[in-house]
C-alpha positions, 0 to 999 in steps of 0.5 A: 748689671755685672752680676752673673744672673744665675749665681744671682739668682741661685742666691735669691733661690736660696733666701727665699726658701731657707726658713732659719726660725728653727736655729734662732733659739740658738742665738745667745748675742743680742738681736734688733729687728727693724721693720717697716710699717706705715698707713696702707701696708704694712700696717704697724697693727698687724706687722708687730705681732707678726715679726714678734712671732717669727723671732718669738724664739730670740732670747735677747731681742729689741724691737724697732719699728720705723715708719712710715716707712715701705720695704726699704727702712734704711732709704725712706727714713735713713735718720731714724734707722742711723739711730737704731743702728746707733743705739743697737751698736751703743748698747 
């Protein structure tokens, strides 16, 4: 609630209209995705093949899908994503 509101929303401004997928060919590190998915939406179906689309140019990627789960990965399955937090960070 302290947040300036425009610098607030300068930063969401910015977010949503920076498409970076063009740079990702140029990460040499390794990458995890973590997404969501669960039974209504995203269904895990139809959301694997489109974030393995958009990251298709990472060189080095793990995948980790956790569900059920909505937007918020880290708060509806706070253990499972520990662990691919964990296992990202051991490897």
């Amino acid at each position: 609630m302290a947040a300036d509101p425009r610098v607030t929303a300068q930063a969401l401004y910015e977010n949503l209209t920076t498409d970076v997928r063009p740079e990702l060919s140029a990460i040499r590190a390794k990458v995890s995705v973590v997404y969501a998915w669960n039974d209504t939406y995203p269904r895990k179906e139809r959301v694997e093949p489109f974030i393995h689309q958009q990251y298709a140019a990472v060189q080095q990627i793990t995948y980790v899908g956790i569900g059920p789960s909505a937007h918020f990965v880290m708060l509806d399955q706070a253990a499972k994503f520990q662990e691919a937090v964990e296992h990202f960070l051991d490897n």
